[in-house]
C-alpha positions as MATLAB code, in Angstrom:
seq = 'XXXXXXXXXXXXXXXXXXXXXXXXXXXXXXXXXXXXXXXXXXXXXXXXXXXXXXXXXXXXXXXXXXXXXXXXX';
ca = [
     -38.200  -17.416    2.656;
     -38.344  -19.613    5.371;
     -34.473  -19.907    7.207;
     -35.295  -22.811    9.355;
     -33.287  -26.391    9.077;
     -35.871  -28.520   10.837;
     -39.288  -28.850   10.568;
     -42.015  -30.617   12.539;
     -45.224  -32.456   10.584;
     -47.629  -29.558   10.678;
     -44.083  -26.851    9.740;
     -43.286  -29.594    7.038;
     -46.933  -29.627    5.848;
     -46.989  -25.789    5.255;
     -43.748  -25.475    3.495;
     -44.658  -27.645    0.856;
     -48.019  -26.167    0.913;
     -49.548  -29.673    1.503;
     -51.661  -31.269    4.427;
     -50.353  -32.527    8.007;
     -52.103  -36.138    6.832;
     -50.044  -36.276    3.716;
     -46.786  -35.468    5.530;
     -48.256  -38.544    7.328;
     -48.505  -40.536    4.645;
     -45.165  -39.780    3.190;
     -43.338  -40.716    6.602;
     -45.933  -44.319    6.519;
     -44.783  -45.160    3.147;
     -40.739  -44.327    3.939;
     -40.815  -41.350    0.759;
     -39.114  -38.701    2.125;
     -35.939  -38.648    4.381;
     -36.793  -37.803    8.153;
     -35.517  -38.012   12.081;
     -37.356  -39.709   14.556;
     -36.389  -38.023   17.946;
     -38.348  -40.081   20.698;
     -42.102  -39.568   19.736;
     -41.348  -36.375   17.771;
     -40.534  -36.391   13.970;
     -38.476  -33.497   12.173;
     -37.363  -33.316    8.490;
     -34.196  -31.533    7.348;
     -35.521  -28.618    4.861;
     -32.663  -29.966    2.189;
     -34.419  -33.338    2.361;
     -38.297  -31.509    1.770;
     -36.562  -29.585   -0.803;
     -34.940  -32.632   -2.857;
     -38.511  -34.634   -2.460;
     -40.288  -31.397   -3.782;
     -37.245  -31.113   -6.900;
     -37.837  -35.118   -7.926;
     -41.464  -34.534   -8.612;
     -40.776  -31.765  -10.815;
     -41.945  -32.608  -14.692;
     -40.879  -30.756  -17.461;
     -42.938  -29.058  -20.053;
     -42.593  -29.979  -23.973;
     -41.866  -27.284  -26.128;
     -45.140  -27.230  -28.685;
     -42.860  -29.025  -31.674;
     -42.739  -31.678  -29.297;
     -45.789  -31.675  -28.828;
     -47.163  -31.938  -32.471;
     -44.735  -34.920  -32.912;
     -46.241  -36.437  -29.983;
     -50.061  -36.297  -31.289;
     -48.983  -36.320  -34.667;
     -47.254  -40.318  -33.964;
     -50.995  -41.280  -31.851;
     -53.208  -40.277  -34.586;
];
């Protein structure tokens, strides 16, 4: 595991296993915490970490599942 606290774009990019122009994206459209420092731009890993943990989705258990198609049909 990775022990760093910072990380630049392209260190931020290949922690979440991701591209540098996404990174980009996310700091264009204000989605994930980060520090401007003069031209250079560093995340805190606890703030990559919490943006990675919101996305998560759950899985339904398969009685869920049946319910679920069972109410569409």
């Amino acid at each position: 595991m990775n022990d760093k606290e910072h990380f630049s774009v392209p260190e931020a990019a290949e922690y979440m296993s991701t591209t540098v122009r996404f990174v980009r994206r996310l700091i264009a459209e204000r989605r994930v915490p980060f520090h401007r420092l003069g031209r250079l731009i560093r995340f805190k890993k606890v703030d990559l970490d919490a943006f990675i943990e919101a996305g998560r989705v759950e899985a339904f258990d398969a009685e869920a599942v049946r319910f679920r198609f069972r109410r569409a049909s």
